[in-house]
N, C-alpha and C positions, 0 to 999 in steps of 0.2 A: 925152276921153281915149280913145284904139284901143285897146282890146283883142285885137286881132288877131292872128293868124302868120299864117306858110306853112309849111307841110307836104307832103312828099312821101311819106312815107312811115305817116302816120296818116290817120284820117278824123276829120277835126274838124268839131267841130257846132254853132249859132248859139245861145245862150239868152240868155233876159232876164231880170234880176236886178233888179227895182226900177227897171226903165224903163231902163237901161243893158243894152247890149248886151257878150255877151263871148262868144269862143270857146271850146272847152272839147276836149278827147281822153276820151271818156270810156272808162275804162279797163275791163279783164277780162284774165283768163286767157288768152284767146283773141288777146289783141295781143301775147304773150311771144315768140313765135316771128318777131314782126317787130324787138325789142328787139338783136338782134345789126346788122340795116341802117339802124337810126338811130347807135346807136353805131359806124359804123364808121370804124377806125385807130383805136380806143381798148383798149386792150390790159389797162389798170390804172385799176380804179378806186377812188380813196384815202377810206376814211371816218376823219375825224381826228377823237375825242370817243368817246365811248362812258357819256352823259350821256342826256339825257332824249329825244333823237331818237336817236342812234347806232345803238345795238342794233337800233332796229327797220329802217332806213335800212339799215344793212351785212346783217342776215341780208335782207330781200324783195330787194336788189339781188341776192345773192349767190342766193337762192333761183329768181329771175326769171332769173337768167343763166347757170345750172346749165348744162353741156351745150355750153356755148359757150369760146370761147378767151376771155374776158373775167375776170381775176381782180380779186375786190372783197379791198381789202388794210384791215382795220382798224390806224390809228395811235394811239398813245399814248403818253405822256409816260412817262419810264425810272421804274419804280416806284409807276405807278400801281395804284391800288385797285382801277381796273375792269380791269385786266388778269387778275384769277381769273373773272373774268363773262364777257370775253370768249374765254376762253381754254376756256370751260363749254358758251359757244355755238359753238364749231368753229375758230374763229380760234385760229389756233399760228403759233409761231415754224418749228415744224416741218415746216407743210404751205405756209408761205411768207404764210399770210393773216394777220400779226399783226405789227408791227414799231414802232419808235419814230418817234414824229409828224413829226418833222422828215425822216427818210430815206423813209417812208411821201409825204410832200408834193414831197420833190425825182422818187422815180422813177415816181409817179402821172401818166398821162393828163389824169385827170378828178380833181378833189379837190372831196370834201363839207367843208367845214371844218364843225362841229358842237356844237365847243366854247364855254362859257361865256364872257360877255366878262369875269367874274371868272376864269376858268384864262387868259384869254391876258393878263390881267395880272400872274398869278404866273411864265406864261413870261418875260414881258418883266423882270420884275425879277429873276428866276434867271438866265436867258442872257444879257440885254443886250441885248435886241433883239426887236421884234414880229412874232408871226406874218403881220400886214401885212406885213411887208419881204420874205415869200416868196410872196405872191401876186404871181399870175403871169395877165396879164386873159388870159381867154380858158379859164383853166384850172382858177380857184378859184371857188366859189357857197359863198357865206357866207348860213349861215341859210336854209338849202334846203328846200323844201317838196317834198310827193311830186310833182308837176306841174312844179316848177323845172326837170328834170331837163332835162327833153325842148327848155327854151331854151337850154344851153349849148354853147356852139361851141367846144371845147378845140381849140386847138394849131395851128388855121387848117384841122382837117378838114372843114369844113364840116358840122358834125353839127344845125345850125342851119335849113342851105337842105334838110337831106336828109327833114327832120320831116315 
Protein backbone atom coordinates (compact mmCIF):
# COMPACT_ATOMS: atom_id res chain seq x y z
CA UNK A 1 0.00 0.00 0.00
CA UNK A 2 1.64 4.02 -0.79
CA UNK A 3 1.04 6.05 1.40
CA UNK A 4 2.28 8.82 -0.27
CA UNK A 5 1.37 12.49 -1.68
CA UNK A 6 2.78 15.41 -3.13
CA UNK A 7 2.75 18.55 -1.95
CA UNK A 8 3.71 21.95 -2.82
CA UNK A 9 2.72 23.63 -0.51
CA UNK A 10 3.33 21.56 3.06
CA UNK A 11 6.40 19.97 4.41
CA UNK A 12 5.64 16.45 4.70
CA UNK A 13 7.59 13.96 6.69
CA UNK A 14 8.41 10.06 6.36
CA UNK A 15 7.28 7.94 9.59
CA UNK A 16 6.98 4.25 10.47
CA UNK A 17 4.13 2.85 11.94
CA UNK A 18 4.61 -0.91 12.59
CA UNK A 19 7.11 -1.51 9.81
CA UNK A 20 4.88 0.44 7.23
CA UNK A 21 5.82 3.54 5.93
CA UNK A 22 3.49 6.60 5.66
CA UNK A 23 3.56 10.30 5.02
CA UNK A 24 2.34 12.63 7.35
CA UNK A 25 1.81 17.17 7.48
CA UNK A 26 2.46 17.36 10.78
CA UNK A 27 0.39 20.17 11.91
CA UNK A 28 0.80 23.60 14.12
CA UNK A 29 -0.41 26.96 14.26
CA UNK A 30 2.41 27.97 12.34
CA UNK A 31 1.09 26.31 9.00
CA UNK A 32 -2.32 28.57 9.25
CA UNK A 33 -1.02 31.26 7.25
CA UNK A 34 -0.18 28.81 4.56
CA UNK A 35 -4.07 27.35 4.68
CA UNK A 36 -5.33 30.25 2.27
CA UNK A 37 -2.46 28.73 -0.90
CA UNK A 38 -3.54 25.29 -0.49
CA UNK A 39 -7.04 26.20 -0.57
CA UNK A 40 -6.89 28.17 -3.42
CA UNK A 41 -10.41 29.13 -5.67
CA UNK A 42 -12.14 27.71 -2.86
CA UNK A 43 -14.39 30.46 -1.65
CA UNK A 44 -17.10 28.14 0.58
CA UNK A 45 -16.58 25.68 2.62
CA UNK A 46 -19.76 23.60 3.44
CA UNK A 47 -19.78 21.63 6.91
CA UNK A 48 -23.18 19.43 6.53
CA UNK A 49 -24.07 17.69 10.30
CA UNK A 50 -23.44 19.22 13.28
CA UNK A 51 -23.35 15.63 15.11
CA UNK A 52 -20.46 14.26 16.68
CA UNK A 53 -17.53 15.71 14.18
CA UNK A 54 -19.33 18.91 12.96
CA UNK A 55 -19.08 21.41 15.67
CA UNK A 56 -15.47 20.87 16.07
CA UNK A 57 -14.73 20.57 12.15
CA UNK A 58 -16.80 24.00 11.31
CA UNK A 59 -15.69 26.10 14.29
CA UNK A 60 -11.14 25.05 13.77
CA UNK A 61 -11.97 25.53 9.89
CA UNK A 62 -13.68 28.55 10.38
CA UNK A 63 -11.09 29.55 13.35
CA UNK A 64 -7.98 28.46 11.04
CA UNK A 65 -9.34 30.64 8.28
CA UNK A 66 -10.23 33.75 10.22
CA UNK A 67 -8.89 36.63 8.20
CA UNK A 68 -9.16 35.10 4.88
CA UNK A 69 -11.85 35.33 2.06
CA UNK A 70 -12.75 31.72 2.81
CA UNK A 71 -16.24 31.37 4.37
CA UNK A 72 -16.85 27.90 6.35
CA UNK A 73 -20.91 27.66 5.97
CA UNK A 74 -22.56 25.16 8.55
CA UNK A 75 -25.65 23.09 6.87
CA UNK A 76 -28.54 21.64 8.40
CA UNK A 77 -31.67 20.10 7.94
CA UNK A 78 -34.94 22.62 8.24
CA UNK A 79 -35.66 22.29 12.07
CA UNK A 80 -33.09 20.77 13.32
CA UNK A 81 -32.09 20.41 17.03
CA UNK A 82 -28.56 21.37 16.38
CA UNK A 83 -29.49 24.46 14.99
CA UNK A 84 -29.72 26.40 18.67
CA UNK A 85 -25.90 24.82 19.28
CA UNK A 86 -24.88 26.04 16.17
CA UNK A 87 -26.39 29.04 16.18
CA UNK A 88 -24.52 29.32 20.09
CA UNK A 89 -21.33 28.81 18.26
CA UNK A 90 -21.45 31.74 15.70
CA UNK A 91 -23.11 30.23 12.96
CA UNK A 92 -26.39 32.44 11.86
CA UNK A 93 -28.50 32.83 9.18
CA UNK A 94 -27.63 36.37 9.72
CA UNK A 95 -23.99 36.53 9.30
CA UNK A 96 -24.36 34.12 6.16
CA UNK A 97 -22.57 30.97 8.02
CA UNK A 98 -25.71 28.85 8.87
CA UNK A 99 -28.14 27.61 6.12
CA UNK A 100 -30.20 24.46 5.21
CA UNK A 101 -28.13 21.29 4.02
CA UNK A 102 -29.20 20.92 0.70
CA UNK A 103 -28.69 24.96 -0.39
CA UNK A 104 -25.42 24.74 1.98
CA UNK A 105 -24.13 21.57 -0.44
CA UNK A 106 -25.28 23.18 -3.96
CA UNK A 107 -23.24 26.68 -3.32
CA UNK A 108 -20.28 25.09 -1.35
CA UNK A 109 -16.67 24.70 -2.90
CA UNK A 110 -15.69 22.16 -0.65
CA UNK A 111 -18.22 20.12 1.29
CA UNK A 112 -17.61 18.04 4.59
CA UNK A 113 -20.57 15.81 4.53
CA UNK A 114 -20.67 14.80 8.47
CA UNK A 115 -23.87 13.48 8.88
CA UNK A 116 -25.09 10.19 10.32
CA UNK A 117 -25.77 7.41 7.79
CA UNK A 118 -28.92 7.13 10.14
CA UNK A 119 -29.92 11.23 9.25
CA UNK A 120 -29.31 10.44 5.51
CA UNK A 121 -31.72 7.89 5.75
CA UNK A 122 -34.36 9.93 7.33
CA UNK A 123 -33.34 12.53 4.43
CA UNK A 124 -33.84 9.85 1.90
CA UNK A 125 -37.30 8.97 3.10
CA UNK A 126 -38.54 12.52 3.84
CA UNK A 127 -37.21 14.04 0.32
CA UNK A 128 -37.18 11.13 -1.91
CA UNK A 129 -33.87 10.99 -2.68
CA UNK A 130 -30.17 10.59 -1.19
CA UNK A 131 -27.62 12.90 -0.15
CA UNK A 132 -25.58 10.54 -2.73
CA UNK A 133 -27.42 11.97 -5.52
CA UNK A 134 -25.75 15.32 -4.71
CA UNK A 135 -22.32 14.53 -4.57
CA UNK A 136 -20.39 15.80 -6.75
CA UNK A 137 -16.63 13.79 -7.08
CA UNK A 138 -14.23 16.20 -6.59
CA UNK A 139 -16.25 18.20 -4.17
CA UNK A 140 -17.83 16.00 -1.45
CA UNK A 141 -15.45 14.06 1.51
CA UNK A 142 -17.70 11.89 3.42
CA UNK A 143 -16.44 10.97 6.83
CA UNK A 144 -13.63 13.41 6.77
CA UNK A 145 -10.86 13.35 9.07
CA UNK A 146 -8.70 16.39 10.32
CA UNK A 147 -5.81 15.22 7.65
CA UNK A 148 -8.58 14.40 4.75
CA UNK A 149 -8.76 17.85 4.21
CA UNK A 150 -5.56 18.53 2.57
CA UNK A 151 -6.27 15.32 -0.24
CA UNK A 152 -9.23 17.03 -1.78
CA UNK A 153 -9.18 18.41 -5.11
CA UNK A 154 -12.69 20.38 -5.42
CA UNK A 155 -13.95 21.70 -8.74
CA UNK A 156 -10.74 20.76 -10.87
CA UNK A 157 -8.59 23.62 -8.85
CA UNK A 158 -6.03 21.58 -8.31
CA UNK A 159 -6.07 21.92 -4.55
CA UNK A 160 -4.38 18.38 -4.69
CA UNK A 161 -1.02 19.08 -6.96
CA UNK A 162 -0.94 22.55 -4.82
CA UNK A 163 -0.44 20.41 -1.14
Amino acid sequence: MNLDFDTRVFDKEKIDLSGTEEYIVRGGRNLFALLPKALEGIQQIGVIGWGSQGPAQAQNLRDSLAGTAIRVKVGLRPGSASMKAARAAGFTEQNGTLGEMYAVIAESDLVLLLISDAAQAQAHARDGFELADLYVPDRCQRDIDDAVLSHVDSRGYGIKDRL
